[in-house]
mmCIF file of the N, C-alpha and C atoms, coordinates in Angstrom:
data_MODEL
# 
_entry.id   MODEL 
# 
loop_
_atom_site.group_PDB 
_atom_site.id 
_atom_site.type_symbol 
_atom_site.label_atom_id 
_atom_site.label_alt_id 
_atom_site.label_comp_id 
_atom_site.label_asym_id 
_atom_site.label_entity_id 
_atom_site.label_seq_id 
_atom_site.pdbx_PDB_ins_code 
_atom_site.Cartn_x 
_atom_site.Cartn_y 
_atom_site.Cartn_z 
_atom_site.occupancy 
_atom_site.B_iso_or_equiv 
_atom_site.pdbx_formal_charge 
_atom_site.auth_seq_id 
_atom_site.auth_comp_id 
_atom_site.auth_asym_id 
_atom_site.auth_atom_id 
_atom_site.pdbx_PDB_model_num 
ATOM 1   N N  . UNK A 1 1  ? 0.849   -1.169 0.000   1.00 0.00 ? 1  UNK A N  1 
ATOM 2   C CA . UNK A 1 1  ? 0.000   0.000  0.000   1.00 0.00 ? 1  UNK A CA 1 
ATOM 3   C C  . UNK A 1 1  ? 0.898   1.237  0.000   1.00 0.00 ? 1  UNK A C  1 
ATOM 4   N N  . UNK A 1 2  ? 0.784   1.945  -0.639  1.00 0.00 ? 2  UNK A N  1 
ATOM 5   C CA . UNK A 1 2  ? 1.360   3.271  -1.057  1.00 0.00 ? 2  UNK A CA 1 
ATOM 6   C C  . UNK A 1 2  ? 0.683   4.301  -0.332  1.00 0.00 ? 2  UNK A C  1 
ATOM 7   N N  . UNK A 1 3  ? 1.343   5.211  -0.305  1.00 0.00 ? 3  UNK A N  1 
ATOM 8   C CA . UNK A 1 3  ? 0.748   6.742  0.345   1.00 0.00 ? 3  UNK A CA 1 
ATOM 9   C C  . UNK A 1 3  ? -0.283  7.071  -0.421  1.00 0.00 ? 3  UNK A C  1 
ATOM 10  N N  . UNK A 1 4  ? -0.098  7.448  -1.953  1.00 0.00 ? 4  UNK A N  1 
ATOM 11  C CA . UNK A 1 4  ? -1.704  7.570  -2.689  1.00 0.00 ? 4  UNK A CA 1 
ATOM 12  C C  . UNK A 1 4  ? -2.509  7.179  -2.087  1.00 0.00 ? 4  UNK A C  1 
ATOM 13  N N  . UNK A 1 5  ? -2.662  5.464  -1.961  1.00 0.00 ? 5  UNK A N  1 
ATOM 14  C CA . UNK A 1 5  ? -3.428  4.666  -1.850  1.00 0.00 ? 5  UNK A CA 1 
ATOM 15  C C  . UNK A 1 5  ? -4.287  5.077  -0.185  1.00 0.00 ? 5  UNK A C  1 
ATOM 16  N N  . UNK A 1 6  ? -3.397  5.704  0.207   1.00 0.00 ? 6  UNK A N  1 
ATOM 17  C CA . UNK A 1 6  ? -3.542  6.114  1.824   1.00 0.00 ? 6  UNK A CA 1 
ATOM 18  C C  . UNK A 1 6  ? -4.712  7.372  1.963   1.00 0.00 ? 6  UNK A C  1 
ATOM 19  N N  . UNK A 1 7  ? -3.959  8.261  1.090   1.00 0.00 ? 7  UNK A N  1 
ATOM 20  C CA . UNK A 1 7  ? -4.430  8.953  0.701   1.00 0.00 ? 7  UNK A CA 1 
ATOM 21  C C  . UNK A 1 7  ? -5.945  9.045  0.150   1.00 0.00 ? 7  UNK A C  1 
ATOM 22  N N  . UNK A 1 8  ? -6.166  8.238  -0.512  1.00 0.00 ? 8  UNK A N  1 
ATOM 23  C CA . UNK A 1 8  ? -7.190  8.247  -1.338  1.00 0.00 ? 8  UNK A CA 1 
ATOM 24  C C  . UNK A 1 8  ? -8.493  7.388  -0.361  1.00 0.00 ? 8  UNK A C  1 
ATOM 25  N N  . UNK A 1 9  ? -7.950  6.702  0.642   1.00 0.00 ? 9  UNK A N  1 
ATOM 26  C CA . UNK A 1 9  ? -8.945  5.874  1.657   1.00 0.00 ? 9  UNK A CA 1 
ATOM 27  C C  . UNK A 1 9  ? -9.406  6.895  2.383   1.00 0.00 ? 9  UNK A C  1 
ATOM 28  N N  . UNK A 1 10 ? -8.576  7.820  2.900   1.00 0.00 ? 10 UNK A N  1 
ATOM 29  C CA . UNK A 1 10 ? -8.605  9.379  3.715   1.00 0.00 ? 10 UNK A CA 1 
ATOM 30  C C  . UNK A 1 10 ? -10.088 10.040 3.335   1.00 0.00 ? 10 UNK A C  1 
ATOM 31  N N  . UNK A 1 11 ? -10.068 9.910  2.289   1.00 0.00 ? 11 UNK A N  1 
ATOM 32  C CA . UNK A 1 11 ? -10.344 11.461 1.012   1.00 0.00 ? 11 UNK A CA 1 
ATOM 33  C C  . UNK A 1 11 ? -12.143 10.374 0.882   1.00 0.00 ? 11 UNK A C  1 
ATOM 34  N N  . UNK A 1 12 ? -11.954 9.168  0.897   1.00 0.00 ? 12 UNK A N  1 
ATOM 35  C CA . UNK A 1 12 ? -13.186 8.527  0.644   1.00 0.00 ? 12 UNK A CA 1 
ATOM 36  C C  . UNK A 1 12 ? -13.965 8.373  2.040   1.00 0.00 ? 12 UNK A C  1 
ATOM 37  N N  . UNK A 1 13 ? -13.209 8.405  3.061   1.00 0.00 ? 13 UNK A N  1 
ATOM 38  C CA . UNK A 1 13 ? -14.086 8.373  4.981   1.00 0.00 ? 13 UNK A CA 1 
ATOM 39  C C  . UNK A 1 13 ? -14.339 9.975  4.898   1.00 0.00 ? 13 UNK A C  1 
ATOM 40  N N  . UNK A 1 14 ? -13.329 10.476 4.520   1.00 0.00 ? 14 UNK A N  1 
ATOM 41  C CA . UNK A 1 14 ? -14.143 12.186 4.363   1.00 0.00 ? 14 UNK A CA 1 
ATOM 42  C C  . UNK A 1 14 ? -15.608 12.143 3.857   1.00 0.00 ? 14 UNK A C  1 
ATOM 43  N N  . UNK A 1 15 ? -15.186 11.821 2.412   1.00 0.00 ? 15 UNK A N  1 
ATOM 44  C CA . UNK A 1 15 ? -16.523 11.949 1.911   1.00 0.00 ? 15 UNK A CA 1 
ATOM 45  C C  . UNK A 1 15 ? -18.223 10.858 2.519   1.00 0.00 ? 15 UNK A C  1 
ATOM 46  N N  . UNK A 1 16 ? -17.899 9.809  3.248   1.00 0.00 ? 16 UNK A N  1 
ATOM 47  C CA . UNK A 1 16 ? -18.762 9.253  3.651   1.00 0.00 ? 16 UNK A CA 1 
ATOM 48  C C  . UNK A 1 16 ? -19.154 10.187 4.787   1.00 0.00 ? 16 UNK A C  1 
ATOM 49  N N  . UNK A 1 17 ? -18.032 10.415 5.562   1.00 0.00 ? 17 UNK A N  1 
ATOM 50  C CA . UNK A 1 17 ? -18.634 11.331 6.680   1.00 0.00 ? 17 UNK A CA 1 
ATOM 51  C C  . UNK A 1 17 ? -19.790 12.689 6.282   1.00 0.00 ? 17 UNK A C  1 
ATOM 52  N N  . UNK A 1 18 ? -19.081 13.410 5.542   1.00 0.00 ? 18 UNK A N  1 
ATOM 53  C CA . UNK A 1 18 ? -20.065 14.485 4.828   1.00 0.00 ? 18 UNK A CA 1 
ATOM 54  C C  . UNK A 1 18 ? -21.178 14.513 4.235   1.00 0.00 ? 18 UNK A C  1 
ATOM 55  N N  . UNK A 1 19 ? -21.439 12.971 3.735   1.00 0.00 ? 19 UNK A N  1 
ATOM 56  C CA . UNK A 1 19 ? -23.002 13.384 3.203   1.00 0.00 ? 19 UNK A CA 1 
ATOM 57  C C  . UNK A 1 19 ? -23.710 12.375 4.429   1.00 0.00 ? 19 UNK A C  1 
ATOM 58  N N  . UNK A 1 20 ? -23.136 12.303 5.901   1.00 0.00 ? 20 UNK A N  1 
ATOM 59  C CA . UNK A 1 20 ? -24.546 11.975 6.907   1.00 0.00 ? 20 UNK A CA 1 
ATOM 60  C C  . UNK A 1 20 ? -25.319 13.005 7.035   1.00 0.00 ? 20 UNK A C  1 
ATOM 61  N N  . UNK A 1 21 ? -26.492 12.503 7.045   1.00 0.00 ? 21 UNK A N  1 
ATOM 62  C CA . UNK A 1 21 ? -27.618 13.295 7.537   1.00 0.00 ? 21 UNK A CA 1 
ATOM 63  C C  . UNK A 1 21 ? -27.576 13.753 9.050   1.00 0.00 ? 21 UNK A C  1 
ATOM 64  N N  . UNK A 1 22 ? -28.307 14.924 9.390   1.00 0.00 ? 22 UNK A N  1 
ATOM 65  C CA . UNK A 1 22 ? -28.175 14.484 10.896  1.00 0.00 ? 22 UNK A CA 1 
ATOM 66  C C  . UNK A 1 22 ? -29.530 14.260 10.802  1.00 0.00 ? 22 UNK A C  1 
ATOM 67  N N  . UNK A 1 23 ? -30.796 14.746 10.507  1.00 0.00 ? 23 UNK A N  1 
ATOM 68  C CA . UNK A 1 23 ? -32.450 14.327 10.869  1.00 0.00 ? 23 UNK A CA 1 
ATOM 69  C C  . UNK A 1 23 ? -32.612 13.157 10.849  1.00 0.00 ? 23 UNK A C  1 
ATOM 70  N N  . UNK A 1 24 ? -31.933 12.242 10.228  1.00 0.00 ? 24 UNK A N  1 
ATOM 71  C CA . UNK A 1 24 ? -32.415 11.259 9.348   1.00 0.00 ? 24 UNK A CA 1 
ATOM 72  C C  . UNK A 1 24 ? -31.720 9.977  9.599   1.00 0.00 ? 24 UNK A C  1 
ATOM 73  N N  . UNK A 1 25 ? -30.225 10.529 9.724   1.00 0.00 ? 25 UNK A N  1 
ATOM 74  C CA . UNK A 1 25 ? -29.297 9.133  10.582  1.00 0.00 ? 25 UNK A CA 1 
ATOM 75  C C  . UNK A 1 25 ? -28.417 9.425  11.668  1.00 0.00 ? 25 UNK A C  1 
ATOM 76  N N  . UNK A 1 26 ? -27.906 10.658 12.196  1.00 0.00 ? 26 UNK A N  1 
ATOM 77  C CA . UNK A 1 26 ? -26.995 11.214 13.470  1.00 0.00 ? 26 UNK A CA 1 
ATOM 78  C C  . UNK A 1 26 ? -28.147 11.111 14.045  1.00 0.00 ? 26 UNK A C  1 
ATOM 79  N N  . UNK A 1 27 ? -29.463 11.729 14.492  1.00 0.00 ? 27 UNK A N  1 
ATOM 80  C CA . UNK A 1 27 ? -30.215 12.226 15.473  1.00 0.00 ? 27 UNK A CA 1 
ATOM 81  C C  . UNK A 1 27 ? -31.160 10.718 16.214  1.00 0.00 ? 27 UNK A C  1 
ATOM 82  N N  . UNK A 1 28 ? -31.763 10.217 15.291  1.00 0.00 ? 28 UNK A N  1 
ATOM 83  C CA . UNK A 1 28 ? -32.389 8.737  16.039  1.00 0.00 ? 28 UNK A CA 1 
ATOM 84  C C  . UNK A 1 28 ? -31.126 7.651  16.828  1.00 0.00 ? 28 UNK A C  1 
ATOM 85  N N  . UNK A 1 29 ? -29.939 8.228  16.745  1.00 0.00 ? 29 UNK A N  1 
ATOM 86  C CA . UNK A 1 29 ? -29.114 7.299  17.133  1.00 0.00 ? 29 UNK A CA 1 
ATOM 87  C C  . UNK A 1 29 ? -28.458 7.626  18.245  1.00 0.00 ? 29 UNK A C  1 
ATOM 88  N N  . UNK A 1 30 ? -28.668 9.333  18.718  1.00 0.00 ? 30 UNK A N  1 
ATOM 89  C CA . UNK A 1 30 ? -28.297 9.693  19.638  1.00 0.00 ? 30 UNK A CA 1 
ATOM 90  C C  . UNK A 1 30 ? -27.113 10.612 19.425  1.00 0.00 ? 30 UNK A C  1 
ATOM 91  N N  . UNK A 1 31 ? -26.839 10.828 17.939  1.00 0.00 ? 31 UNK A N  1 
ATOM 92  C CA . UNK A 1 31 ? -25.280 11.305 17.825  1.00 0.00 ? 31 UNK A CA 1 
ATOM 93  C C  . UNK A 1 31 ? -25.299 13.058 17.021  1.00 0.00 ? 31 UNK A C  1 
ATOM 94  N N  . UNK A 1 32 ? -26.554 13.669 17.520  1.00 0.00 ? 32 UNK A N  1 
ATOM 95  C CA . UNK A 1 32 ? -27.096 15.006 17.216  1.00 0.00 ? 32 UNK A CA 1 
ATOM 96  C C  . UNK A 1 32 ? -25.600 15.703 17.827  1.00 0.00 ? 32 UNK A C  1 
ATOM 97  N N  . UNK A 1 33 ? -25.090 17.194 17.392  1.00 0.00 ? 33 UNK A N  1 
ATOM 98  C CA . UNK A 1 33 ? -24.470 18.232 17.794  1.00 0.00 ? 33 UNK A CA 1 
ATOM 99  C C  . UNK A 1 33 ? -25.186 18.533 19.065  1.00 0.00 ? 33 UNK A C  1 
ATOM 100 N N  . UNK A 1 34 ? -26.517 18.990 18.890  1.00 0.00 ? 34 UNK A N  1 
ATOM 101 C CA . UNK A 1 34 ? -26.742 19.443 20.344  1.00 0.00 ? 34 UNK A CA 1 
ATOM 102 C C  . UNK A 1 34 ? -27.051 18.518 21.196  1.00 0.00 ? 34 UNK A C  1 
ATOM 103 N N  . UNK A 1 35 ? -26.871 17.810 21.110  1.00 0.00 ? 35 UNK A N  1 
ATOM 104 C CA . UNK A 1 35 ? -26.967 16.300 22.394  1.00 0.00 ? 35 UNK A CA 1 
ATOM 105 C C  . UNK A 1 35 ? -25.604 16.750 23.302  1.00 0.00 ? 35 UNK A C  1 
ATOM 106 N N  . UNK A 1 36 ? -24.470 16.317 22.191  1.00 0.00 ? 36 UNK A N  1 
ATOM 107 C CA . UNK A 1 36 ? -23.212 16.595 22.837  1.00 0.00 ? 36 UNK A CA 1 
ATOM 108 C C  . UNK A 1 36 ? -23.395 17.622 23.349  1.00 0.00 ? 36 UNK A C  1 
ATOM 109 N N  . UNK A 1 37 ? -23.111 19.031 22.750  1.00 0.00 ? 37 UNK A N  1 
ATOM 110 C CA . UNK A 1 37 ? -22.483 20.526 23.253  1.00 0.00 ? 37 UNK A CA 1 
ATOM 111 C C  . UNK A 1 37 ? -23.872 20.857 24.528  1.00 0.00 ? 37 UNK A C  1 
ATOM 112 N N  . UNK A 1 38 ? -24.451 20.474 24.334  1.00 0.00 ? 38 UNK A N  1 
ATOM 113 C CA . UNK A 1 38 ? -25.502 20.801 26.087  1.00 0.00 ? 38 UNK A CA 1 
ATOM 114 C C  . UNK A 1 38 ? -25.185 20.079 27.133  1.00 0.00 ? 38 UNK A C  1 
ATOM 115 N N  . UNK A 1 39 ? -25.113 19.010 27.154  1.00 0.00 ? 39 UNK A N  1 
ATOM 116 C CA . UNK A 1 39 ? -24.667 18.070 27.914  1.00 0.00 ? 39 UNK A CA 1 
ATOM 117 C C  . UNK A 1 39 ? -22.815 18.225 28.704  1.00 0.00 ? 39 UNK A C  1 
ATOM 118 N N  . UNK A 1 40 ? -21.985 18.823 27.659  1.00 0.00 ? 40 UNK A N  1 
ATOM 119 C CA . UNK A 1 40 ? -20.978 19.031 28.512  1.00 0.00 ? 40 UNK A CA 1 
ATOM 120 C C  . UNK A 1 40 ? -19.759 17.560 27.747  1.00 0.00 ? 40 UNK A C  1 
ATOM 121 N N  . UNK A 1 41 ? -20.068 16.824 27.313  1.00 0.00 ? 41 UNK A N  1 
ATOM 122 C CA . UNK A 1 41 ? -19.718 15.576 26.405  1.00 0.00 ? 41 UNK A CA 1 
ATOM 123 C C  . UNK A 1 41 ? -18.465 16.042 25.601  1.00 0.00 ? 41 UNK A C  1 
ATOM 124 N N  . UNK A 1 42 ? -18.185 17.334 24.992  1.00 0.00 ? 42 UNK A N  1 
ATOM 125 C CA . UNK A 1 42 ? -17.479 17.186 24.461  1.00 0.00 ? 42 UNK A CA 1 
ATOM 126 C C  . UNK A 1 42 ? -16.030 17.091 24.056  1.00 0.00 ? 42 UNK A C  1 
ATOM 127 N N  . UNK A 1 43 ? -15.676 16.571 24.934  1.00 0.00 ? 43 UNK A N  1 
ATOM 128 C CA . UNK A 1 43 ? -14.182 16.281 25.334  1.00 0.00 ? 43 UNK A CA 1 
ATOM 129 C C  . UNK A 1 43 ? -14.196 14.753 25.198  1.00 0.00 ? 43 UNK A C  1 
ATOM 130 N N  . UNK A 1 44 ? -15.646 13.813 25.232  1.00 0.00 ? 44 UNK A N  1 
ATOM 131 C CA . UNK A 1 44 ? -15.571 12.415 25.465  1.00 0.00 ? 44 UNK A CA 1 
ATOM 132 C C  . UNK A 1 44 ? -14.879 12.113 23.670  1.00 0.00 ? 44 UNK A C  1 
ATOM 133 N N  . UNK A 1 45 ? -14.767 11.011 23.806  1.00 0.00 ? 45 UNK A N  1 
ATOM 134 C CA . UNK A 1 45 ? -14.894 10.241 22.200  1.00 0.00 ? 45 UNK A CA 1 
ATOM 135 C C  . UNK A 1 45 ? -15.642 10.591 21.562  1.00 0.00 ? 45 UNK A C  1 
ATOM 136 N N  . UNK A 1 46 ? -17.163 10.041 21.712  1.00 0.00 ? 46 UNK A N  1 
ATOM 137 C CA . UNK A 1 46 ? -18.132 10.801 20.738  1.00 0.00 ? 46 UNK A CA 1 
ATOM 138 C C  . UNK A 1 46 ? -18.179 11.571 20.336  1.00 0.00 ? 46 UNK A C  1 
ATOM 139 N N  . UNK A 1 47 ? -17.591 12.602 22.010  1.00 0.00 ? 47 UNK A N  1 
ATOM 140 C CA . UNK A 1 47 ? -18.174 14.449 21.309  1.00 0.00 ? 47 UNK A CA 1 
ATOM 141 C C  . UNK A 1 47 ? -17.306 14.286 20.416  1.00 0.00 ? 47 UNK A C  1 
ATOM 142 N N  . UNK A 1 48 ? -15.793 14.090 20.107  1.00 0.00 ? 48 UNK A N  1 
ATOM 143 C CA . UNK A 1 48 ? -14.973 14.240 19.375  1.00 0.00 ? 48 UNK A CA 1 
ATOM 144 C C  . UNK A 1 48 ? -15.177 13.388 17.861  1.00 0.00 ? 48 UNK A C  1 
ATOM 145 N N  . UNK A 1 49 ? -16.000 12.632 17.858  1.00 0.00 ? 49 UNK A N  1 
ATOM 146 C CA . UNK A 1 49 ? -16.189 12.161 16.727  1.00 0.00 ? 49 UNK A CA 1 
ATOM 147 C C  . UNK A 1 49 ? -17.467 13.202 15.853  1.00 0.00 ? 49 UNK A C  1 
ATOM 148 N N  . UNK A 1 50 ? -18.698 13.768 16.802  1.00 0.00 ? 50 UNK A N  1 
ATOM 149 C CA . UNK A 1 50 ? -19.266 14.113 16.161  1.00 0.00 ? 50 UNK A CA 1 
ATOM 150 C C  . UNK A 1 50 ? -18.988 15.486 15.679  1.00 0.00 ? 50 UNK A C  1 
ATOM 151 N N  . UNK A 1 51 ? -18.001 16.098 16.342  1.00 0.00 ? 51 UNK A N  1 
ATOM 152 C CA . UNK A 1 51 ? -17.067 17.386 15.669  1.00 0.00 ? 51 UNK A CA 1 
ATOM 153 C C  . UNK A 1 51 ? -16.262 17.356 14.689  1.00 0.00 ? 51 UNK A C  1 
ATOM 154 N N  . UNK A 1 52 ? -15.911 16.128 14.284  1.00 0.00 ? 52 UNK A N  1 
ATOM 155 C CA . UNK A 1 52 ? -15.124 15.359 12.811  1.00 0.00 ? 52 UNK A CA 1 
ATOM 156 C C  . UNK A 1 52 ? -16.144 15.491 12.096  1.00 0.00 ? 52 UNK A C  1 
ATOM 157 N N  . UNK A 1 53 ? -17.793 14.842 12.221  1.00 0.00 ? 53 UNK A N  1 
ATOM 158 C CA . UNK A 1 53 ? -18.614 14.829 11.028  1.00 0.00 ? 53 UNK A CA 1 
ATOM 159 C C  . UNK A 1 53 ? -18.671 16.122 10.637  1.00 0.00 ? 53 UNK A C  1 
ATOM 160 N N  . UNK A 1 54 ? -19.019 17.245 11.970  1.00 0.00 ? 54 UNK A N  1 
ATOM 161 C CA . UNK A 1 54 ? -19.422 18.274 11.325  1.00 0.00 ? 54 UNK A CA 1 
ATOM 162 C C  . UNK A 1 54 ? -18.418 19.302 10.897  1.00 0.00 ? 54 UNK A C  1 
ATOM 163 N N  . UNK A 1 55 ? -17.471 18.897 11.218  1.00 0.00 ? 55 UNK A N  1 
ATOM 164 C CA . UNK A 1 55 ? -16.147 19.618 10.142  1.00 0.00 ? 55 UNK A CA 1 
ATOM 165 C C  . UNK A 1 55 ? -15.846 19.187 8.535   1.00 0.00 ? 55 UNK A C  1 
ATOM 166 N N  . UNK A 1 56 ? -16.081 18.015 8.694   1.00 0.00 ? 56 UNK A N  1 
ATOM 167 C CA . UNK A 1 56 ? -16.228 17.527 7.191   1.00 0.00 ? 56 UNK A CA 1 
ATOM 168 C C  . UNK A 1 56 ? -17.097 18.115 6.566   1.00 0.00 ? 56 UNK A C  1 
ATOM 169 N N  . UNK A 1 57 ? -18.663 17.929 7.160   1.00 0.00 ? 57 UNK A N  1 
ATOM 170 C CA . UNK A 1 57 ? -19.712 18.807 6.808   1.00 0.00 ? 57 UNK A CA 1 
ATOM 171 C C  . UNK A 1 57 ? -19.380 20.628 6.466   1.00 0.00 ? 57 UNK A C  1 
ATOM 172 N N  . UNK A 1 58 ? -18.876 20.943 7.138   1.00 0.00 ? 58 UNK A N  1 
ATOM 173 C CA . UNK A 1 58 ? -18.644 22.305 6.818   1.00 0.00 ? 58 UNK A CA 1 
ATOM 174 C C  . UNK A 1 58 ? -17.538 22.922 5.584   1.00 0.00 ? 58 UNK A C  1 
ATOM 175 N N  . UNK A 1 59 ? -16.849 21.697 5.223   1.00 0.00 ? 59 UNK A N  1 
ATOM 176 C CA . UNK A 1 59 ? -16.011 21.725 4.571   1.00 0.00 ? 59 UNK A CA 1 
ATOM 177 C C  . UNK A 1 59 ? -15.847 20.993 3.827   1.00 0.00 ? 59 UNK A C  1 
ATOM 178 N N  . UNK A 1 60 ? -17.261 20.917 2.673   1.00 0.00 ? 60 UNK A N  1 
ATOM 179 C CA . UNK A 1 60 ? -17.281 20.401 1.535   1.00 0.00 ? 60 UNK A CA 1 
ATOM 180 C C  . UNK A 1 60 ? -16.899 20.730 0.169   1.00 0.00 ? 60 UNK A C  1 
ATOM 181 N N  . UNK A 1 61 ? -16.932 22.369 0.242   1.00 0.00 ? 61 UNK A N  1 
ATOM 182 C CA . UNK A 1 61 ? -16.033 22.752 -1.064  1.00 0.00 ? 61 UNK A CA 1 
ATOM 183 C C  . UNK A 1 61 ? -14.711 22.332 -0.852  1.00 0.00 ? 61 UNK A C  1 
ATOM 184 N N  . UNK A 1 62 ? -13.846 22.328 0.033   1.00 0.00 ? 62 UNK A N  1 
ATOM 185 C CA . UNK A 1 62 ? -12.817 21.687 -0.395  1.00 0.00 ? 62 UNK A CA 1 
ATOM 186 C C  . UNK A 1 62 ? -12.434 20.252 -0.517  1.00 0.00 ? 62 UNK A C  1 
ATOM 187 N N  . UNK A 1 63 ? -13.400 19.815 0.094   1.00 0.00 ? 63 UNK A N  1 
ATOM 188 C CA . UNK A 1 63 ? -13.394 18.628 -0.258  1.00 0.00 ? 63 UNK A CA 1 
ATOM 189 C C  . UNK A 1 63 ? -13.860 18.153 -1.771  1.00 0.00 ? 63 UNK A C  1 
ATOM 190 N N  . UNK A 1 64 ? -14.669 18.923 -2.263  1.00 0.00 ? 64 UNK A N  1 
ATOM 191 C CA . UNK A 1 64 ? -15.261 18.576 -3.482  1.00 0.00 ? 64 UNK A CA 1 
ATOM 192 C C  . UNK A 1 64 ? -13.958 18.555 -4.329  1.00 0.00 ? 64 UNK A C  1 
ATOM 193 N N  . UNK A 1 65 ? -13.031 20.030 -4.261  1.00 0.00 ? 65 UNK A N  1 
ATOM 194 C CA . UNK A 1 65 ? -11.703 19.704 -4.880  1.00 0.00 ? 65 UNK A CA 1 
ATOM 195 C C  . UNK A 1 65 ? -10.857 19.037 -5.057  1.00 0.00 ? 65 UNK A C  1 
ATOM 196 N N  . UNK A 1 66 ? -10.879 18.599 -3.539  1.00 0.00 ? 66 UNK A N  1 
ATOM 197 C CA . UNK A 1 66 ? -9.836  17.002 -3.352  1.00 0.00 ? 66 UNK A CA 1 
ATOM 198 C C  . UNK A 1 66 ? -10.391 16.179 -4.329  1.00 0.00 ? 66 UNK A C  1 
ATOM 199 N N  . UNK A 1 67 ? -11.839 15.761 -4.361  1.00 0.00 ? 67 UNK A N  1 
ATOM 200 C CA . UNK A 1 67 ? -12.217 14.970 -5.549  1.00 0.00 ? 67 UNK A CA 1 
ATOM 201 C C  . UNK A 1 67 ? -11.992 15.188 -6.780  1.00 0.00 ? 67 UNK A C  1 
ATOM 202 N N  . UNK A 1 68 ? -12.005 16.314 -6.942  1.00 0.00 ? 68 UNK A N  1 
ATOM 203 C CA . UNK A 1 68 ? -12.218 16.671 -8.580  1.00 0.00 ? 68 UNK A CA 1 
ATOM 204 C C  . UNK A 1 68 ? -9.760  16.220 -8.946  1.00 0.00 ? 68 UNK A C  1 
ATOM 205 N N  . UNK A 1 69 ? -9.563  16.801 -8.225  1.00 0.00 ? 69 UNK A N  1 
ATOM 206 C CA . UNK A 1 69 ? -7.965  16.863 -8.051  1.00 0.00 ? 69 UNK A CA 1 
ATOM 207 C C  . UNK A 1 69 ? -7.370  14.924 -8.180  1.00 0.00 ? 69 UNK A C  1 
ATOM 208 N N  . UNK A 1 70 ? -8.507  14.306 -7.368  1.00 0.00 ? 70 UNK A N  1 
ATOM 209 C CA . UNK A 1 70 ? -7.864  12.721 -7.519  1.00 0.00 ? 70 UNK A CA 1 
ATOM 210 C C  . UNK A 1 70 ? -8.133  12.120 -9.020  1.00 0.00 ? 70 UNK A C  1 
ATOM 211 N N  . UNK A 1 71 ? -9.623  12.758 -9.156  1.00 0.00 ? 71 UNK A N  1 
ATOM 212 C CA . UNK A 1 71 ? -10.274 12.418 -10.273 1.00 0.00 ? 71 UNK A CA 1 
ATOM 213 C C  . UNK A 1 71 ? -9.130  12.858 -11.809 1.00 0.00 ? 71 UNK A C  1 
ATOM 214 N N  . UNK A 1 72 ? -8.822  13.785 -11.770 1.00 0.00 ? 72 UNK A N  1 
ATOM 215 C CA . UNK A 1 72 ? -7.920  14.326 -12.447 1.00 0.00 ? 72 UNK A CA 1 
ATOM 216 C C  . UNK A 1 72 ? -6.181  13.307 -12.705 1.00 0.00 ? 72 UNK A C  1 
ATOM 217 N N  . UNK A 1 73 ? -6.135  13.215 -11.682 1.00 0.00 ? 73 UNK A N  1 
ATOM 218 C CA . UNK A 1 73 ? -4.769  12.407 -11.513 1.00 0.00 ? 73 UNK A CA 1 
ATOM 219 C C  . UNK A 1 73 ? -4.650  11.051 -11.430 1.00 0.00 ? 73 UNK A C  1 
ATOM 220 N N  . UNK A 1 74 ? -6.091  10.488 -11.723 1.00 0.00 ? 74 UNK A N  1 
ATOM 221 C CA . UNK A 1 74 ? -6.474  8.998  -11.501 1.00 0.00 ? 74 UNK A CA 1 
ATOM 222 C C  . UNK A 1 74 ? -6.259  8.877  -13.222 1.00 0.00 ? 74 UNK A C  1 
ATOM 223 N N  . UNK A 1 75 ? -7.148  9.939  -13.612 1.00 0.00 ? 75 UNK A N  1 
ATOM 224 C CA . UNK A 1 75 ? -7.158  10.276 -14.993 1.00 0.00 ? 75 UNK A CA 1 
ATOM 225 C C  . UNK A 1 75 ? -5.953  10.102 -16.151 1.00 0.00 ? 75 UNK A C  1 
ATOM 226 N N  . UNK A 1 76 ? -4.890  11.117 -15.932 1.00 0.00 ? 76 UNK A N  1 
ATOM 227 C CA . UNK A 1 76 ? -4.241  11.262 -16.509 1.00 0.00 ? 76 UNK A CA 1 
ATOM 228 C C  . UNK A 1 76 ? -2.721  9.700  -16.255 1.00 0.00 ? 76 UNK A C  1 
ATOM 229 N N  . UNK A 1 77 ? -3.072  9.513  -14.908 1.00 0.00 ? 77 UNK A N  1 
ATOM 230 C CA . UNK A 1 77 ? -1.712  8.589  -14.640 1.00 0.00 ? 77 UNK A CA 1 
ATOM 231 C C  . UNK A 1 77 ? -2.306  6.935  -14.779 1.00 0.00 ? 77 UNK A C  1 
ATOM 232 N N  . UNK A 1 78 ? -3.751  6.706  -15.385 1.00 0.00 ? 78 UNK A N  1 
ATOM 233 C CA . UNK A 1 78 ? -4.138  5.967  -15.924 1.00 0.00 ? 78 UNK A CA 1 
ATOM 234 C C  . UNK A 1 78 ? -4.320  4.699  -14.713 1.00 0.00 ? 78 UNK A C  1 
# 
């Protein structure tokens, strides 16, 4: 396994993370933003995981680039 290859597993848990829902699949499961940040949680694991989703979430244009950028170089280096 190569760094690309590392790389590119990275760039694909990004993108799974970013298109969760929260109404629809974070919130019936217990893993809502405001569950954590009221509660005081966020220093636990969770809180810290559910501050990963929503950073991904917030930061989908660049992520969209990372895609378009692999897509490009997947492209050309065949």
């Amino acid at each position: 396994m190569g760094l690309w290859t590392l790389l590119e597993g990275f760039l694909l848990l990004a993108n799974a993370l970013a298109i969760l829902n929260e109404d629809r699949f974070l919130a019936p499961r217990g893993w809502s933003f405001s569950e954590v940040s009221g509660t005081g949680q966020a220093k636990s694991l969770k809180g810290q995981l559910i501050g990963l989703i929503y950073a991904t979430q917030y930061l989908r244009v660049p992520l969209i680039i990372l895609n378009v950028i692999t897509i490009l170089v997947k492209l050309v280096s065949g």
